[in-house]
TORPA-4810 file (N, C-alpha, C, O; in nm, 3 decimals):
<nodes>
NODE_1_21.429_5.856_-5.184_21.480_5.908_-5.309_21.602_5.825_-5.344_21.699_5.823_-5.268_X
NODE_2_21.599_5.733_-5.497_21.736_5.682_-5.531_21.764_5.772_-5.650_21.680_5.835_-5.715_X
NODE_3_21.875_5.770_-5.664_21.935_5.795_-5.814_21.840_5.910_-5.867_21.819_5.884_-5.985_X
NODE_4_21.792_5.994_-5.841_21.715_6.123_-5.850_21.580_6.077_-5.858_21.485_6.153_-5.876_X
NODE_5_21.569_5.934_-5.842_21.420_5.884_-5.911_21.334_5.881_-5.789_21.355_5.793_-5.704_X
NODE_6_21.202_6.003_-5.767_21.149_5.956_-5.612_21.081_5.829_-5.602_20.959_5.820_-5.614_X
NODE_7_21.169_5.716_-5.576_21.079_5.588_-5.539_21.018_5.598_-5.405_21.076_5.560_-5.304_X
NODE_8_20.926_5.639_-5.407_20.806_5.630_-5.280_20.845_5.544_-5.172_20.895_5.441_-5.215_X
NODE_9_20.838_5.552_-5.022_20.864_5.436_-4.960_20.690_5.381_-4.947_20.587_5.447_-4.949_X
NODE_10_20.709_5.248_-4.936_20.584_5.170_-4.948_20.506_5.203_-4.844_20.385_5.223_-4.849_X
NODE_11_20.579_5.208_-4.747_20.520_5.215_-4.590_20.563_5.363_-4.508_20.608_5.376_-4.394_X
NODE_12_20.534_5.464_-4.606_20.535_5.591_-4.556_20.465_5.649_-4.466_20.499_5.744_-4.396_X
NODE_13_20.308_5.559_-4.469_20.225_5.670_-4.348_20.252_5.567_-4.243_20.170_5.571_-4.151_X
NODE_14_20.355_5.466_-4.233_20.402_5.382_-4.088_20.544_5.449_-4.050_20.604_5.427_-3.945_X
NODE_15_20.592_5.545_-4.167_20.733_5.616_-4.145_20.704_5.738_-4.085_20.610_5.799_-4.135_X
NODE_16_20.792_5.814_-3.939_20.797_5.997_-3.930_20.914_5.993_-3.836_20.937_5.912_-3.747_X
NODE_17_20.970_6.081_-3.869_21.028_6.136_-3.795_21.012_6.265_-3.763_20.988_6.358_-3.840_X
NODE_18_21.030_6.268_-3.611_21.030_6.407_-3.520_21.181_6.437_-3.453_21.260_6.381_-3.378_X
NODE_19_21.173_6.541_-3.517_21.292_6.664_-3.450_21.320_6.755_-3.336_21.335_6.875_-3.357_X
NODE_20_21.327_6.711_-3.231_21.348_6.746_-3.159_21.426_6.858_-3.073_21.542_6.818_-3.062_X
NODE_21_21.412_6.956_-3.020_21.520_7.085_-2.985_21.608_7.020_-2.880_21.685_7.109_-2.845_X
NODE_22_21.639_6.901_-2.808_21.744_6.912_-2.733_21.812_6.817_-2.839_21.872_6.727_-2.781_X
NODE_23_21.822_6.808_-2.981_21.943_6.724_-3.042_21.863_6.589_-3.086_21.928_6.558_-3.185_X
NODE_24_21.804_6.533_-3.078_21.699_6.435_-3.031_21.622_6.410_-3.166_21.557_6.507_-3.207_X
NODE_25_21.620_6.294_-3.243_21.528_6.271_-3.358_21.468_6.146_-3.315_21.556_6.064_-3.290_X
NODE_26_21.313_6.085_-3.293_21.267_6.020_-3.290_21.157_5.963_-3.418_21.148_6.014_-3.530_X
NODE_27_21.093_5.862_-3.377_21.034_5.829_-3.521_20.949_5.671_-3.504_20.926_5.599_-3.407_X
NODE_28_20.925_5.664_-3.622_20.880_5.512_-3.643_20.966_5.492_-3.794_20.966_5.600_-3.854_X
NODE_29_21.022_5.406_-3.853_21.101_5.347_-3.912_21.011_5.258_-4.011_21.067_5.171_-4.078_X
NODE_30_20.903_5.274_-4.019_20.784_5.144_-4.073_20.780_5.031_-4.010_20.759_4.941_-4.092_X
NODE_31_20.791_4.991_-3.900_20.779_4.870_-3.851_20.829_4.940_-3.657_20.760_4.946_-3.556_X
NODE_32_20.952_4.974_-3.679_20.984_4.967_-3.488_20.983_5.166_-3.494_20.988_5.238_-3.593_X
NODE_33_20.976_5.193_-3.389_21.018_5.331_-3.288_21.170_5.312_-3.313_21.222_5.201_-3.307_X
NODE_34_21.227_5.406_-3.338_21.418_5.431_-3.339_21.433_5.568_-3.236_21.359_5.624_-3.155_X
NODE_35_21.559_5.586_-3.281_21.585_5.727_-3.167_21.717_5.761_-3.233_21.759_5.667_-3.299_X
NODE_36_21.797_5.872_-3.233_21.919_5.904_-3.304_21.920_6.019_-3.218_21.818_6.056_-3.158_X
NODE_37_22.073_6.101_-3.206_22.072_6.215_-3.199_22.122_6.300_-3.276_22.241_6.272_-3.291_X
NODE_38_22.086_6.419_-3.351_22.075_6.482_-3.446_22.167_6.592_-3.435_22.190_6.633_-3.321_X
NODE_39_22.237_6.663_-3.559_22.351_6.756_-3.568_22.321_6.831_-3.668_22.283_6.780_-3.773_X
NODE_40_22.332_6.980_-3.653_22.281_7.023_-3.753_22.384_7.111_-3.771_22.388_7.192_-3.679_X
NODE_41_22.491_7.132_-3.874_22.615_7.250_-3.920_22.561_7.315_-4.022_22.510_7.227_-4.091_X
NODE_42_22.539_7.432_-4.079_22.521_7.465_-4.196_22.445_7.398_-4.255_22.337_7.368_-4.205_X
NODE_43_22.471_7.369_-4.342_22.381_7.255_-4.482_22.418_7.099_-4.453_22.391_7.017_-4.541_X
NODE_44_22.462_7.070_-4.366_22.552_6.950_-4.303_22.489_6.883_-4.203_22.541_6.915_-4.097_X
NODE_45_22.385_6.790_-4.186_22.318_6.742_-4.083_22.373_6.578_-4.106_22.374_6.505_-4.205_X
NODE_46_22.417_6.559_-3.971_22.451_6.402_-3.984_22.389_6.323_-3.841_22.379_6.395_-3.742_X
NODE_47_22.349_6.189_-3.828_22.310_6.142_-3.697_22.375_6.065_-3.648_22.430_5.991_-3.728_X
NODE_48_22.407_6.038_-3.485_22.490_5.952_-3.423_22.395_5.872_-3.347_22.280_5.913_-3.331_X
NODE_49_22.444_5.729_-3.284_22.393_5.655_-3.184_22.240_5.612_-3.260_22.157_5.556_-3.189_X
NODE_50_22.218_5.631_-3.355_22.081_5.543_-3.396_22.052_5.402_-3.336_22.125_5.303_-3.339_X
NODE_51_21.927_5.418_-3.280_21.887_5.219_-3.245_21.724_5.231_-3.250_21.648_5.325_-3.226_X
NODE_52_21.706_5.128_-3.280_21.553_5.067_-3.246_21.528_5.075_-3.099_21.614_5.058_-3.013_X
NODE_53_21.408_5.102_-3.080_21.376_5.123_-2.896_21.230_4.998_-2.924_21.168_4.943_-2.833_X
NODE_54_21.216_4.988_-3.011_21.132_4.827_-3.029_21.203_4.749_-3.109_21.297_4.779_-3.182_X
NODE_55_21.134_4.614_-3.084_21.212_4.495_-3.182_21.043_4.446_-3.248_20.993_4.344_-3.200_X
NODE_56_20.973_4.514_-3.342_20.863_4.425_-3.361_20.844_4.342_-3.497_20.916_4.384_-3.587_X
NODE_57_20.764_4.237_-3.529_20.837_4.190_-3.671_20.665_4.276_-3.759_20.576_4.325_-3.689_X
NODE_58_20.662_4.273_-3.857_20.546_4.343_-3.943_20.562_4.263_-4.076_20.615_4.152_-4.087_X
NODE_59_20.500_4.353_-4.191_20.479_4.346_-4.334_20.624_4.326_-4.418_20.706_4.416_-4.402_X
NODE_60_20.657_4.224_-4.496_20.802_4.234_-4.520_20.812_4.372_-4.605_20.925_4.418_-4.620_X
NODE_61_20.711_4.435_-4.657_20.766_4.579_-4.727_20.793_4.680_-4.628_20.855_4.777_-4.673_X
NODE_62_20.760_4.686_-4.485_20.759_4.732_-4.429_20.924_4.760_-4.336_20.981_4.864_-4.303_X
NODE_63_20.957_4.622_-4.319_21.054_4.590_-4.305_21.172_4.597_-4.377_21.285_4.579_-4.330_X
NODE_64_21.140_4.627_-4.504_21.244_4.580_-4.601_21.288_4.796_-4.611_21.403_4.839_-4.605_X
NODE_65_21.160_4.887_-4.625_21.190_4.973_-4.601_21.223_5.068_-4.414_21.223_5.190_-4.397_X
NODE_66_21.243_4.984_-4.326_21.273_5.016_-4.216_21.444_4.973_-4.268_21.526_5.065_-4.268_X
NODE_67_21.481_4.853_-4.304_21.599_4.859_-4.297_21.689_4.967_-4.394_21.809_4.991_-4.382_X
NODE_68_21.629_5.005_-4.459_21.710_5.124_-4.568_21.740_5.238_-4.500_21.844_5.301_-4.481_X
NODE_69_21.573_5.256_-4.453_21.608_5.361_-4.359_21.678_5.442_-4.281_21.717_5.557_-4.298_X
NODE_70_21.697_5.320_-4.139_21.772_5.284_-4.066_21.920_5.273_-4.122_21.993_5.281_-4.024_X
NODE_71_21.987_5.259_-4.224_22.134_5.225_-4.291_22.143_5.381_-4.337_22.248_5.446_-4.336_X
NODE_72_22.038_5.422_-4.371_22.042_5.624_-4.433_22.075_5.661_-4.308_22.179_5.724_-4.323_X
NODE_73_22.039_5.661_-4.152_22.061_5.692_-4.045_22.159_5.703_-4.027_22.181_5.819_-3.993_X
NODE_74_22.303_5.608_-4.031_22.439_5.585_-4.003_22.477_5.656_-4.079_22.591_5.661_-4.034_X
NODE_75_22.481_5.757_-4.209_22.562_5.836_-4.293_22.523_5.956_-4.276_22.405_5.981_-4.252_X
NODE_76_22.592_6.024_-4.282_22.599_6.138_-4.305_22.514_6.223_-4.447_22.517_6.161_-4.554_X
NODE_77_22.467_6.311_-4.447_22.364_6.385_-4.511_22.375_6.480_-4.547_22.452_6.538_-4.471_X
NODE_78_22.334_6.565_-4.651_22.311_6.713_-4.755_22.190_6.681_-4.667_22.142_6.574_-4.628_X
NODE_79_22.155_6.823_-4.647_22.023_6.891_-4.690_21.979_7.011_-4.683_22.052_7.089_-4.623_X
NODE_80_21.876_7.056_-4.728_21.831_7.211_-4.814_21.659_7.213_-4.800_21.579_7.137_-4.855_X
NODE_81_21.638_7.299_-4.730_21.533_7.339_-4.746_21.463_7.364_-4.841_21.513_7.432_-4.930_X
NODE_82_21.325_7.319_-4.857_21.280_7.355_-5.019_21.116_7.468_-4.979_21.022_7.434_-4.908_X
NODE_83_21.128_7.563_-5.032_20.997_7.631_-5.019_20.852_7.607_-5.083_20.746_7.668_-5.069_X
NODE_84_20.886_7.501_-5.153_20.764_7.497_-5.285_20.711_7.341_-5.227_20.614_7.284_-5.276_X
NODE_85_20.776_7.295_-5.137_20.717_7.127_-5.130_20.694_7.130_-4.951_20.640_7.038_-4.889_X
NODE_86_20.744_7.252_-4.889_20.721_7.292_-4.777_20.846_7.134_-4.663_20.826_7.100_-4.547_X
NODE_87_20.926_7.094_-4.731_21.003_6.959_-4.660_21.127_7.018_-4.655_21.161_7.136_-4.668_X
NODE_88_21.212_6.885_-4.628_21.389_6.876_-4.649_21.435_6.782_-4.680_21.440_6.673_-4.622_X
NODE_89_21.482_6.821_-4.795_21.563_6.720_-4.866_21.685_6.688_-4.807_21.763_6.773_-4.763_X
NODE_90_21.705_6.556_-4.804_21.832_6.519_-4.737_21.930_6.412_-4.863_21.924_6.290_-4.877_X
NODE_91_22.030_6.531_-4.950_22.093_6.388_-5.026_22.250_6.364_-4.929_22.306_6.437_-4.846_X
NODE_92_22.282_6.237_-4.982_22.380_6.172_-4.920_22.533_6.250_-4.956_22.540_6.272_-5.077_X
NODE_93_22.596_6.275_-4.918_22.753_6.363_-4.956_22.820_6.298_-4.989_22.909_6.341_-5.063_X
NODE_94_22.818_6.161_-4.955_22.931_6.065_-5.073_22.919_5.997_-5.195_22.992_5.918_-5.256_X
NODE_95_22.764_6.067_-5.222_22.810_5.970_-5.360_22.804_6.088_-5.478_22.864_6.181_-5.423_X
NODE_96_22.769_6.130_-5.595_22.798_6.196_-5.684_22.654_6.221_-5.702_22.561_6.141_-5.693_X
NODE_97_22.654_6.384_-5.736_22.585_6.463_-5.746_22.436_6.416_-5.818_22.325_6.428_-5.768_X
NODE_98_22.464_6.368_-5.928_22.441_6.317_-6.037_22.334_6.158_-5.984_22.237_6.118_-6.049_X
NODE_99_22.360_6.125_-5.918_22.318_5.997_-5.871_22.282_6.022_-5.700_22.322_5.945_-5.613_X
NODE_100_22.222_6.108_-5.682_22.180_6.132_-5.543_22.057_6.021_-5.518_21.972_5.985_-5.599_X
NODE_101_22.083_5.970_-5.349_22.065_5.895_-5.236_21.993_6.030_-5.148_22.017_6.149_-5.168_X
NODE_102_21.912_5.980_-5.060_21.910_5.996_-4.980_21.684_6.023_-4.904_21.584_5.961_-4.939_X
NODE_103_21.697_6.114_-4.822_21.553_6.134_-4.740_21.473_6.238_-4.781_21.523_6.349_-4.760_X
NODE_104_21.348_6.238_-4.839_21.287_6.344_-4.819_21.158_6.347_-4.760_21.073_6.262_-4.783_X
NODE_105_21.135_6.495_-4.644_21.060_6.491_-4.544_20.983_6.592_-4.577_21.029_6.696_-4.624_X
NODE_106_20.822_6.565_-4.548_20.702_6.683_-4.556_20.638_6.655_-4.430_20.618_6.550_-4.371_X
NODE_107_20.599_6.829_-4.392_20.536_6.828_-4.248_20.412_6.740_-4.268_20.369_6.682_-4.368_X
NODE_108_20.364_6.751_-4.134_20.239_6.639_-4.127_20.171_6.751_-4.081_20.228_6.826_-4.003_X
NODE_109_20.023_6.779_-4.130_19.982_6.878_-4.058_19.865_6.868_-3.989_19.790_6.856_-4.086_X
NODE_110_19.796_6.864_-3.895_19.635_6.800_-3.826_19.560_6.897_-3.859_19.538_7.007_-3.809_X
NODE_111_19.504_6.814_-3.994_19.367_6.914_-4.010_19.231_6.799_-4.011_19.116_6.840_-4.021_X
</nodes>
């Protein structure tokens, strides 16, 4: 999500992240496996220690959206549960309301 506009990531079904109960967010990034550990205050979720646990090279769209990603990782985050899209929106807290940044996540479900 930029600037309220949902620009799709290109390489979404190579993107997930999993949430983990001991603190723990893992994932694929569109291109490598990452790892972070996750904080959750109120409406206030931010991640520390993010890294790649692969180095692999891929698709440059792939890449080009792993690195955004990965840079959303290092900041700090809004987010709010939404009932109607069944995800979580994650906008960014420093920039203005009006011009929201940031992640949005829908379960994956195995059917």
């Amino acid at each position: 999500m930029a600037y309220d506009s949902s620009d799709t990531v290109k390489s979404a079904k190579d993107t997930s992240f999993e949430f983990h109960r001991d603190g723990t967010v893992t994932g694929k990034l569109g291109c490598n496996d990452f790892t972070a550990k996750v904080f959750f205050n109120g409406s206030h979720v931010s991640f520390r220690d993010a890294r790649l646990t692969t180095h692999r090279t891929c698709a440059a769209q792939n890449m080009e959206d792993e690195e955004s990603a990965f840079e959303t990782l290092k900041r700090s985050l809004n987010y709010r549960y939404t009932g109607d899209s069944g995800g979580i929106y994650m906008r960014d807290d420093h920039t203005s309301e009006y011009l929201a940044t940031g992640l949005v996540f829908r379960p994956v479900t195995d059917r």
